[in-house]
PAZAPA-4460 file (N, C-alpha, C; in steps of 0.05 Angstrom, whole numbers, plus 32768, in hexadecimal, padded with zeros to 4 digits):
% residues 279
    n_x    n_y    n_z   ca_x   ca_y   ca_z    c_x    c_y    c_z   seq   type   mol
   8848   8773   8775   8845   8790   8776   885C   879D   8786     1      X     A
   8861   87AC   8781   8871   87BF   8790   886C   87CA   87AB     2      X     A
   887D   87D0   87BE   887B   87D2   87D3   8878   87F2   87D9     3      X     A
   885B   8801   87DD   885B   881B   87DD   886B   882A   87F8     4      X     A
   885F   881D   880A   8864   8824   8826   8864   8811   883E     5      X     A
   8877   880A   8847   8880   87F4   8860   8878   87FF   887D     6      X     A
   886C   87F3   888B   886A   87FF   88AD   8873   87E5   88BE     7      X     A
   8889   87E6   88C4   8896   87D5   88D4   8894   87DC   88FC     8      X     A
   888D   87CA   8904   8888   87CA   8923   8884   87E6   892C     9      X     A
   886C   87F3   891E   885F   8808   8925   8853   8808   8944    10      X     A
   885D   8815   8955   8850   881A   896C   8847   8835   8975    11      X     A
   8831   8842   897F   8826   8859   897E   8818   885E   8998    12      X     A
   8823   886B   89AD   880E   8871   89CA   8808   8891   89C1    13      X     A
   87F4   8894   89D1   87E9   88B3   89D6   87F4   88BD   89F0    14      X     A
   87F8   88D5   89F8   880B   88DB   8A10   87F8   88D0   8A29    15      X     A
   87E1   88CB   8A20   87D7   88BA   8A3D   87DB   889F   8A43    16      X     A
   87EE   8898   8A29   87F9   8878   8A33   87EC   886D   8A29    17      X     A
   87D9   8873   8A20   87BB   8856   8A09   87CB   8851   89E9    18      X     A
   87D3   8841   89F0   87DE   8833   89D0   87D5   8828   89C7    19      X     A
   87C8   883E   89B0   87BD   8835   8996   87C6   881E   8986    20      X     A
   87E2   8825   897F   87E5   880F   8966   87FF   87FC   897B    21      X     A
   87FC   87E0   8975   8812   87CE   8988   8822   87BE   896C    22      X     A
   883C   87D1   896C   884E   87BF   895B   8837   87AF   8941    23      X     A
   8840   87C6   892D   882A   87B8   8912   883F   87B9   88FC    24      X     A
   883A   87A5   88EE   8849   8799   88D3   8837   8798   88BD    25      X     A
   883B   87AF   88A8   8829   87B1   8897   8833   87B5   887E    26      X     A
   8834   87AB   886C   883E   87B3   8844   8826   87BC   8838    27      X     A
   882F   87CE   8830   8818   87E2   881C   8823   87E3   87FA    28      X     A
   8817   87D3   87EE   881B   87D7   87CA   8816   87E6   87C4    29      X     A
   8828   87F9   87AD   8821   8806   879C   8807   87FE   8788    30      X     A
   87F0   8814   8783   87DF   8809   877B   87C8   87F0   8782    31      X     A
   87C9   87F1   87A8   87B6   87D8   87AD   879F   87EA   87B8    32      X     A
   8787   87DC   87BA   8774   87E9   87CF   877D   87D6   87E2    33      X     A
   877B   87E4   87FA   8779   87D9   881D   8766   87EC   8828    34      X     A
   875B   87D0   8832   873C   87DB   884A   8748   87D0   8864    35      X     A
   873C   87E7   8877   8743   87DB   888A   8737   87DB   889C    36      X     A
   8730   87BE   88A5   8714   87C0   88C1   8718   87BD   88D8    37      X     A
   8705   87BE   88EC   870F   87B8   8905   86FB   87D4   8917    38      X     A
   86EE   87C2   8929   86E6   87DE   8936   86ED   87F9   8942    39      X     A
   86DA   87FE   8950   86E3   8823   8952   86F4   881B   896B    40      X     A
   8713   8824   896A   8723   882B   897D   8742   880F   8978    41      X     A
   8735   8806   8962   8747   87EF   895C   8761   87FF   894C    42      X     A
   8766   8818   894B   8780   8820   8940   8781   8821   891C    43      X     A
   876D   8830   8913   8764   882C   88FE   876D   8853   88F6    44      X     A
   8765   8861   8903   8764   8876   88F8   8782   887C   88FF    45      X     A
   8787   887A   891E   87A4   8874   892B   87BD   8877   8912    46      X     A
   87B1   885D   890A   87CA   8850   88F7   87CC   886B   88D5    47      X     A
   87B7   886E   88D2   87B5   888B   88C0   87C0   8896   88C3    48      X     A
   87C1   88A5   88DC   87C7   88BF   88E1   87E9   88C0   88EA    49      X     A
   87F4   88A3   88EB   8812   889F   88E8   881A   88A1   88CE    50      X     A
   8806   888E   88BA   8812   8892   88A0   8819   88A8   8897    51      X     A
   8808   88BD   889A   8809   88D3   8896   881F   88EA   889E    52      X     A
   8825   88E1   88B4   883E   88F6   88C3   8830   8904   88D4    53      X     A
   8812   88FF   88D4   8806   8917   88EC   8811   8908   8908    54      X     A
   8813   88F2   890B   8817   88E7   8925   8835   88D8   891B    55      X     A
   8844   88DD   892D   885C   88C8   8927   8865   88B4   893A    56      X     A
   8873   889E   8935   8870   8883   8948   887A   8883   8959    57      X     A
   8874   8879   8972   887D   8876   898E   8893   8866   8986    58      X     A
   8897   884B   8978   88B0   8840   8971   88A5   882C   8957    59      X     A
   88BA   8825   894F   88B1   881F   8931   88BA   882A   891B    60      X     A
   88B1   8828   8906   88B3   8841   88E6   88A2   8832   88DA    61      X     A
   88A6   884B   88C3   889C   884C   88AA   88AE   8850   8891    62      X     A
   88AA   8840   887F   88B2   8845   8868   88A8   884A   8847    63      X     A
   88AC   8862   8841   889E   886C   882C   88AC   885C   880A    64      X     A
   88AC   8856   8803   88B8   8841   87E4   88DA   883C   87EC    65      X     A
   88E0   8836   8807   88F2   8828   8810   88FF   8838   8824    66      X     A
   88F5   885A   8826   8907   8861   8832   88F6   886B   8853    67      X     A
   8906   886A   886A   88FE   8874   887B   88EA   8890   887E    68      X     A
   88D7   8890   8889   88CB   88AE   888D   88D7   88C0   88A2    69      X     A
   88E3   88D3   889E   88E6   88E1   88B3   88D3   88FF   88B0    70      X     A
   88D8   8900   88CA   88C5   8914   88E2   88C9   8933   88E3    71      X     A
   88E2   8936   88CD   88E5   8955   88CF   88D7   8966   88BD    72      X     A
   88D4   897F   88B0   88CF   8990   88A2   88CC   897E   887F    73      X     A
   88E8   897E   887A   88EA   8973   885E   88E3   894E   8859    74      X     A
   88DE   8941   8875   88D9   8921   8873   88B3   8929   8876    75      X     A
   88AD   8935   8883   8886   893C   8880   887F   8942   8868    76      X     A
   888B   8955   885E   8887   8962   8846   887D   894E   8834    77      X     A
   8896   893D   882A   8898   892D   8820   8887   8918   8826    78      X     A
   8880   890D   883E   886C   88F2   8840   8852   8905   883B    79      X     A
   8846   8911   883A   8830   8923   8837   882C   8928   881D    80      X     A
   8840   892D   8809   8839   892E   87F2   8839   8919   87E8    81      X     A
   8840   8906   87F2   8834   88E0   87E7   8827   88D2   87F7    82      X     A
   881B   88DC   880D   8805   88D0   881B   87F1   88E3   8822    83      X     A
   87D9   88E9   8819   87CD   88F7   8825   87B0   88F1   8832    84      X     A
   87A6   88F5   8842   8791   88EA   884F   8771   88FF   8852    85      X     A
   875E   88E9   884C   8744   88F3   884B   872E   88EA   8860    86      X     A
   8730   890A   8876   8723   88F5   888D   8708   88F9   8887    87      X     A
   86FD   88E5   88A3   86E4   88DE   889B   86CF   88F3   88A5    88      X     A
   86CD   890B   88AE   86C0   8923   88B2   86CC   8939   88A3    89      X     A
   86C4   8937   888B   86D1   8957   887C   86D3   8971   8882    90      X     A
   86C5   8975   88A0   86C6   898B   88B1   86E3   8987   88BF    91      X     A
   86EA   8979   88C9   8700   897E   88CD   871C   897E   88BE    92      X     A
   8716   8981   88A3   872E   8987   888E   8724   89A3   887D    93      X     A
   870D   89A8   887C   870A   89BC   886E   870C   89D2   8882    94      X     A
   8719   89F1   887A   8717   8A07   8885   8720   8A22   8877    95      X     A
   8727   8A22   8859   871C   8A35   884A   8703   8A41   884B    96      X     A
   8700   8A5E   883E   86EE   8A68   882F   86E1   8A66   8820    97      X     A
   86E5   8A58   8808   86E1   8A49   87F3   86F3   8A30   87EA    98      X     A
   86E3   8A27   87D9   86E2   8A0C   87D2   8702   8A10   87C5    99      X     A
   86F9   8A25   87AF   871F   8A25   87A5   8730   8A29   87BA   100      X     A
   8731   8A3C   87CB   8748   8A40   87DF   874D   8A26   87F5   101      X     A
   8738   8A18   87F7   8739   89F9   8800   8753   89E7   87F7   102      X     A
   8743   89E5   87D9   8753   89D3   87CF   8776   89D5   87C4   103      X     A
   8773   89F7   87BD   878A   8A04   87B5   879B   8A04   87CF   104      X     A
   8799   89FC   87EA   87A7   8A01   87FD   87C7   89EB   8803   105      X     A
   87AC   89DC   87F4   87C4   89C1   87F5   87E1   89BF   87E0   106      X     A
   87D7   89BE   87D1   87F0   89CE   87BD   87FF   89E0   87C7   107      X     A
   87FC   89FB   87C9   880A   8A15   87DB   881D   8A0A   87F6   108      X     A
   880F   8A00   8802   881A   89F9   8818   883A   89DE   8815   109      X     A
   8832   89D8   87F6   8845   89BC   87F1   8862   89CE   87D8   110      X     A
   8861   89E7   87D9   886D   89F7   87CA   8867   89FF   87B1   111      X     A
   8854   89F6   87A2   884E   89F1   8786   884A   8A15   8785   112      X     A
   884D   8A28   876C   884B   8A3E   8764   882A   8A47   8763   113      X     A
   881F   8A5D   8769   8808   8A5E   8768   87FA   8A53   8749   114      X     A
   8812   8A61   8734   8802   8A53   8720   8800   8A34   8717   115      X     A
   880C   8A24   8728   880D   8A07   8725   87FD   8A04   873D   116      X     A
   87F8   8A09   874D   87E5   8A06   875F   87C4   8A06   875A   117      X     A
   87C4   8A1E   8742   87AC   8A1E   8732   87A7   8A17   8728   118      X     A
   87BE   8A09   8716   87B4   89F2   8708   87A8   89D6   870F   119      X     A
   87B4   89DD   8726   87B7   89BE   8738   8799   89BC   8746   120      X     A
   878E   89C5   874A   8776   89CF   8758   875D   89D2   8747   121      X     A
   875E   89D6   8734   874E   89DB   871E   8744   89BE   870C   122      X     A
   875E   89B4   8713   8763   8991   8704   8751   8982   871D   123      X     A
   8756   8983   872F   874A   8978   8752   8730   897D   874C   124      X     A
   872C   8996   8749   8709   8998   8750   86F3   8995   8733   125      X     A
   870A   8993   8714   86F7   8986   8702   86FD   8963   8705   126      X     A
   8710   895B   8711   870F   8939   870D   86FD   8933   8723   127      X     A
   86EF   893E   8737   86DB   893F   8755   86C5   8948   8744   128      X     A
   86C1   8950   8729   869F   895F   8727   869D   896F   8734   129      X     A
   86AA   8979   8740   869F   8998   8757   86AF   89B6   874C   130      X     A
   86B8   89B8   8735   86B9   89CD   8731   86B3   89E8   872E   131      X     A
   8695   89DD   872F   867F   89F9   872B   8681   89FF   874A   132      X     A
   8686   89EA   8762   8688   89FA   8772   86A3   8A0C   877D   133      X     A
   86AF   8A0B   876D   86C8   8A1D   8772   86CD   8A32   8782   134      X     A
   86B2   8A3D   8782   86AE   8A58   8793   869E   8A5D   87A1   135      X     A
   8690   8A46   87B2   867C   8A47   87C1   868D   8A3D   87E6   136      X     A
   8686   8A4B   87FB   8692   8A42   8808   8690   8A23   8815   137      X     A
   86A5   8A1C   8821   86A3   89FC   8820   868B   89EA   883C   138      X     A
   8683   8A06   884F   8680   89F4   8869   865D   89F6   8861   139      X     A
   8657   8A0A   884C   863C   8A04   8845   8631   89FA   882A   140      X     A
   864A   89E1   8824   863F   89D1   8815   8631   89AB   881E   141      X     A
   862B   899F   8816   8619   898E   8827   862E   8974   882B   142      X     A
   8628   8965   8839   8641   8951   884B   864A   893F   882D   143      X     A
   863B   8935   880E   8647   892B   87FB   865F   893F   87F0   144      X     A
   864E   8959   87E7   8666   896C   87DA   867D   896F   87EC   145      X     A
   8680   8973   880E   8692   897E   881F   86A3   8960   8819   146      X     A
   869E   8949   8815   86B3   8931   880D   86BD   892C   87F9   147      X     A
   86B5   8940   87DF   86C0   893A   87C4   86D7   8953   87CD   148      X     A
   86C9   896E   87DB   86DE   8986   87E3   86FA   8973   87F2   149      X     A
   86F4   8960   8808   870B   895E   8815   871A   8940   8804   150      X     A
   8712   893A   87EA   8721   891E   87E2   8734   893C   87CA   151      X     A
   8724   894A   87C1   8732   895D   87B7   8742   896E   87BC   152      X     A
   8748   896F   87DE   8759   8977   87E7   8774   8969   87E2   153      X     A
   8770   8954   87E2   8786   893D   87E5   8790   893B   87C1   154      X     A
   877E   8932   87B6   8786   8936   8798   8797   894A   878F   155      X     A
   878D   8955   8799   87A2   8976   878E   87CE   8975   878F   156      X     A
   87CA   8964   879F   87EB   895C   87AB   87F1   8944   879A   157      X     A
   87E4   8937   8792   87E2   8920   877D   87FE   8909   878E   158      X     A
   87E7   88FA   87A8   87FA   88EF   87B5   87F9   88D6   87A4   159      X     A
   8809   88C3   87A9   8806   88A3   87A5   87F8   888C   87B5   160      X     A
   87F4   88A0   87CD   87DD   888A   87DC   87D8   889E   87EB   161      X     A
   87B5   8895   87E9   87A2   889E   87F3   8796   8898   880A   162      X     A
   8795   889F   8821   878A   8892   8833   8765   889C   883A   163      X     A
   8755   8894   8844   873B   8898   8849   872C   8890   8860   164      X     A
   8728   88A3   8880   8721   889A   888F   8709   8896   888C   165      X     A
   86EC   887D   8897   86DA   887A   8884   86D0   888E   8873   166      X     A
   86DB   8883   8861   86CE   8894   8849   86B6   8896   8845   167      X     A
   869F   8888   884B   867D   887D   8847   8670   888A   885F   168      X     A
   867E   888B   8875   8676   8898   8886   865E   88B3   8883   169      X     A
   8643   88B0   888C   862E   88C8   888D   862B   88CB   8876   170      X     A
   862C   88B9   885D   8622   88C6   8846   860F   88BE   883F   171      X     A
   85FE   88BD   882E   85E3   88AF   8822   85E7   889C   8810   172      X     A
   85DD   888C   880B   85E4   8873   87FA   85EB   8888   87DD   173      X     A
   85E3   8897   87D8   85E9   88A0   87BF   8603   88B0   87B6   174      X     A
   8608   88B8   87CF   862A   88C6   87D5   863F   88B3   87D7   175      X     A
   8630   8898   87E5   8647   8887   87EF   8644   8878   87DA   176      X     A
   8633   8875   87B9   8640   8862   87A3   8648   887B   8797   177      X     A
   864D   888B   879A   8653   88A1   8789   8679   88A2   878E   178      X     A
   8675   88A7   87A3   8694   88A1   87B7   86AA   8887   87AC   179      X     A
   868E   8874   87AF   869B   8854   87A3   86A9   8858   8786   180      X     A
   8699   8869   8773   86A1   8868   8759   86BC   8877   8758   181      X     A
   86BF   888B   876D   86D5   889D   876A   86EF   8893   8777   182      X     A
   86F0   8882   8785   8700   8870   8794   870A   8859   877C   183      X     A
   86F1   884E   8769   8702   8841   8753   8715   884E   8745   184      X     A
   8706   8862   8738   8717   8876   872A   8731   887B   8733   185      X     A
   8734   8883   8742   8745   8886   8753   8767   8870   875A   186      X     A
   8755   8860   8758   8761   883C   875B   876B   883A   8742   187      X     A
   875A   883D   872B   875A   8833   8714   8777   8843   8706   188      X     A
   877A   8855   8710   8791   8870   8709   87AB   886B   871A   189      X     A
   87A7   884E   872E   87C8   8847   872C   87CF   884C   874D   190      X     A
   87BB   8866   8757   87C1   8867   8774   87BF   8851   877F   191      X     A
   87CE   8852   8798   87C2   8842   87AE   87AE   8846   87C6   192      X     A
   879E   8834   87CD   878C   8844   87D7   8788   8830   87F7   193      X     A
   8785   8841   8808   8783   8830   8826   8769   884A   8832   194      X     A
   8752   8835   8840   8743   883C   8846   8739   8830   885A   195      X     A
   872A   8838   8870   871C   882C   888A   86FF   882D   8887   196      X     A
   86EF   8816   888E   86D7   8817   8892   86CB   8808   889B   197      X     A
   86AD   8805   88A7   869B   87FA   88B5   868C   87E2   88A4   198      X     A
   868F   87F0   8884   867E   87DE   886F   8684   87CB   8868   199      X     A
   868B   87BF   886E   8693   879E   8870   8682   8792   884A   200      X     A
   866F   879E   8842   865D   8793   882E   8672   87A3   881B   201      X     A
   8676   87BB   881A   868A   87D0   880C   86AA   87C5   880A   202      X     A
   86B7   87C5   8822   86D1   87B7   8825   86D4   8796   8813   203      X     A
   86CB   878B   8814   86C0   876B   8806   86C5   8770   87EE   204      X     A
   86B2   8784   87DE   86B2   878D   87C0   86CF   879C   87B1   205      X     A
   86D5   87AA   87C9   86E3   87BD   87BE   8704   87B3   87BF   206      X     A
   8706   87B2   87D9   8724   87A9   87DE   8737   878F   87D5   207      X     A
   8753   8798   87CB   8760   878B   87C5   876A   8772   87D5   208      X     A
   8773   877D   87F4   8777   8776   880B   8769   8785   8821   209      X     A
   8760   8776   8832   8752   877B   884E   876A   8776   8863   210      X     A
   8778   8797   8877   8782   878B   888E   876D   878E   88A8   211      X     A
   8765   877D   88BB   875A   8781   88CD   8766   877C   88E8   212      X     A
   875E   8795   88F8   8767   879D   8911   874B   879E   8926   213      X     A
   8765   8797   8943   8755   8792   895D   8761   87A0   8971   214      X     A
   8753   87AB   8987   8765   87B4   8990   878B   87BA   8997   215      X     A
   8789   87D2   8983   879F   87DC   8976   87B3   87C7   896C   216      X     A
   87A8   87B4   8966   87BE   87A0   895E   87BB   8797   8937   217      X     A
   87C5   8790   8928   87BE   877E   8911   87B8   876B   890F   218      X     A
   87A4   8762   890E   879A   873E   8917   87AD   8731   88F6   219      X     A
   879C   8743   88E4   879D   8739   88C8   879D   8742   88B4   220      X     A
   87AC   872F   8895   87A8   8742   8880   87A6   872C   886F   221      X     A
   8798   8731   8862   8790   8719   8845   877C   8727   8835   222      X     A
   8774   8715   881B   8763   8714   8806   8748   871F   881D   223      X     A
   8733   8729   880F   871E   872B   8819   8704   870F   8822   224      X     A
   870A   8700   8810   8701   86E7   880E   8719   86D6   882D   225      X     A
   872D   86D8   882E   8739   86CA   8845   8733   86DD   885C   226      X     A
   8730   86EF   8860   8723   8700   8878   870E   86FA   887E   227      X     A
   86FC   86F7   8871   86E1   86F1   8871   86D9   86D7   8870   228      X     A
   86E6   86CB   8874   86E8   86AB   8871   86ED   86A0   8883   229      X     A
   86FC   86AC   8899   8709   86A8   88B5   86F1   86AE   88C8   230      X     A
   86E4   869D   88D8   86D7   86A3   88ED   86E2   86A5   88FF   231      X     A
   86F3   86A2   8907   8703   86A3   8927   8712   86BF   8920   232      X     A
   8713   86C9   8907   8724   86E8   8910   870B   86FC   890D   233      X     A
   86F9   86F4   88FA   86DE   870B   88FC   86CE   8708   8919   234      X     A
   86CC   86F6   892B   86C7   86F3   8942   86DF   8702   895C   235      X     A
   86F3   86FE   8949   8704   8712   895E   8706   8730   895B   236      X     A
   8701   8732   893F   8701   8756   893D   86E6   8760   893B   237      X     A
   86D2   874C   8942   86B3   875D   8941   86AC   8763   8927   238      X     A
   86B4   874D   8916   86AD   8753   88F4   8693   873E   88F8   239      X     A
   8681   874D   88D7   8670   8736   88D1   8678   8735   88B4   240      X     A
   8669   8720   88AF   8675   8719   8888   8666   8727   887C   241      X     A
   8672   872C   886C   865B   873A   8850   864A   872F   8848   242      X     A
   8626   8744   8845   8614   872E   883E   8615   8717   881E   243      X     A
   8621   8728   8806   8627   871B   87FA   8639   8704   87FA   244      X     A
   864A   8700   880C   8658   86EB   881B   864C   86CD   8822   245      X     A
   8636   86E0   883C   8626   86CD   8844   8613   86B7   8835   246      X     A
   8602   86C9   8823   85F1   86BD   880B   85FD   86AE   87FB   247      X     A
   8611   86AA   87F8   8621   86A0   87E2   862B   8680   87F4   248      X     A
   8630   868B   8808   863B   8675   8818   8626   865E   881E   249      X     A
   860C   866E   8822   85F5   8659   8823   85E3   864F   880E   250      X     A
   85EE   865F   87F0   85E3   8654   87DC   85F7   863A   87D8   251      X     A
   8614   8637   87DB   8625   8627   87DC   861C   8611   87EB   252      X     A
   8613   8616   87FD   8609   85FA   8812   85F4   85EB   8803   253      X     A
   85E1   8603   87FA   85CC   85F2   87F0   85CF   85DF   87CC   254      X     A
   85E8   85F7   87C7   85F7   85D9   87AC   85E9   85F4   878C   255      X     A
   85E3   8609   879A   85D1   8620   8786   85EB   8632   8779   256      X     A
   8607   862E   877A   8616   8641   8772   8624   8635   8753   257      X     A
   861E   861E   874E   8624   8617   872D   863F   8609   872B   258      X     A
   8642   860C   8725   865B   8617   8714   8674   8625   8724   259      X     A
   866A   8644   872D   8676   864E   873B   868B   8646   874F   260      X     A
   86A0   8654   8752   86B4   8649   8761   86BD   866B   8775   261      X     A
   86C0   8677   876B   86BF   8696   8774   86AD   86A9   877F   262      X     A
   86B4   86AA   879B   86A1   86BD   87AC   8694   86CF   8796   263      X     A
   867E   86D6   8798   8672   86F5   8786   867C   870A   8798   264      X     A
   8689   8726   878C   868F   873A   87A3   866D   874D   879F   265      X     A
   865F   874D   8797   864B   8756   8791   8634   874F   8788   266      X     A
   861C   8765   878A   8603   874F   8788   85F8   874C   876F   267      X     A
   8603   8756   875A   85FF   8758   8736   860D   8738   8732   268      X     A
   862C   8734   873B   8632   871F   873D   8628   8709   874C   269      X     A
   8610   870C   875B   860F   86F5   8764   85F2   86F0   8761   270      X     A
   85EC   8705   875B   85CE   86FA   8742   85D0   86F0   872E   271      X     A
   85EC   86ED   871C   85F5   86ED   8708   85F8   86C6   870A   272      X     A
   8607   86BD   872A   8600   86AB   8727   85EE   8699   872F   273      X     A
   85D6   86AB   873E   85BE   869C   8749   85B3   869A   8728   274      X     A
   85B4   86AB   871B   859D   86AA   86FF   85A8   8690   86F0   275      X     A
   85CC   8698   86EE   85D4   8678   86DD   85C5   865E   86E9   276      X     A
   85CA   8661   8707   85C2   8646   8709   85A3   8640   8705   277      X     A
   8596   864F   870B   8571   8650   86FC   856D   8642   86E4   278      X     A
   8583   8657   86D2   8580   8654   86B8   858A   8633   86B0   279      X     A
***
């Protein structure tokens, strides 16, 4: 795969001297999902909000499809219209009047003409299903719609990687497979997609590669199956395995997996091979 974006010996303090991120080495593919775990304060959102250009590195870089990011007017611009980020409280990204002037902001603000902006916006909020709400204001719509408003914020700029602070976060199981489907989509269309989360059952399924972090450091990056396979690094970052993981691991003991040679990432798949072996 191609190399989307490089972060070489990223280092990041806050002016109170708490350093978040300690010298991190990370390659991002064009076109991969990356999850990324690690508990709260392990430099997860930290590391976002550098990709992004909202925070820039105490020492270190970044590189966007080979080239350095810089920090001025026309180097933000630019990393912003190919990285854009979807945090995980949509209250704090949304602050239009309406839903159109939301989404239409992001465009305007990236130079696009109002009438390409309209267009651009119009495309955002029918590929989200939320077009009917176009004109309803955004802070009294309910916490699923306010997350299709702020992933459609980001769409509108039509970056190349997507970032998502938990994305699953506060939703109802029915928002958060709803979310899941739009995150394939999404995938399926070539972006790249990097995302943080708690769901360890979700991350398993979904991700291409898993990097996991510990205090502010990178322990690790591999297959989801080699992350989760490692007990001495999920004991160091406060991970547990995925339950489909687990089950599978102890149907394996007991000699019940067949045939099978490949983790199931899911539980259709791994009924699929509890039934073979029945059958």
């Amino acid at each position: 795969m191609n190399e989307l974006m490089k972060i070489e010996g990223l280092t990041f303090e806050y002016p109170d001297g708490y350093r978040a991120l300690d010298h991190i080495d990370l390659d991002i593919y064009s076109g991969e999902k990356l999850a990324v775990l690690g508990a709260n304060g392990a430099g997860k959102s930290t590391l976002f909000l550098n990709m992004n250009g909202i925070h820039s590195p105490t020492s270190g870089r970044i590189l966007l499809e080979g080239k350095p990011v810089t920090y001025d007017k026309k180097g933000l611009i630019h990393l912003r219209k190919n990285v854009g980020i979807v945090f995980q409280d949509p209250d704090n990204q949304i602050f239009a009047s309406t839903v159109y002037g939301e989404v239409s902001f992001g465009a305007l603000n990236l130079g696009y003409s109002k009438e390409e902006a309209r267009e651009r916006t119009l495309k955002a909020l029918e590929y989200m299903n939320i077009l009917d709400l176009k004109d309803r204001p955004p802070h009294y719509l309910s916490g699923g719609q306010k997350k299709m408003v702020s992933i459609a914020d980001i769409l509108v700029m039509d970056p190349k990687l997507i970032i998502f602070d938990e994305p699953t976060a506060a939703l109802d199981p029915v928002n958060a497979e709803n979310l899941e489907m739009i995150l394939k989509k999404i995938s399926d269309e070539g972006r790249t997609v990097v995302l943080s989360t708690h769901d360890v059952d979700f991350a398993y399924r979904w991700a291409d590669r898993i990097a996991v972090f510990s205090k502010s450091r990178l322990c690790a990056v591999g297959t989801p199956e080699e992350v989760f396979g490692n007990e001495e690094l999920l004991e160091q970052a406060n991970l547990k395995k995925p339950a489909v993981y687990e089950i599978y691991e102890a149907l394996k003991a007991k000699g019940i997996t067949g045939r099978s040679t490949e983790c199931p990432k899911d539980v259709e798949a791994l009924k699929s091979i509890i039934y073979g072996h029945v059958s």
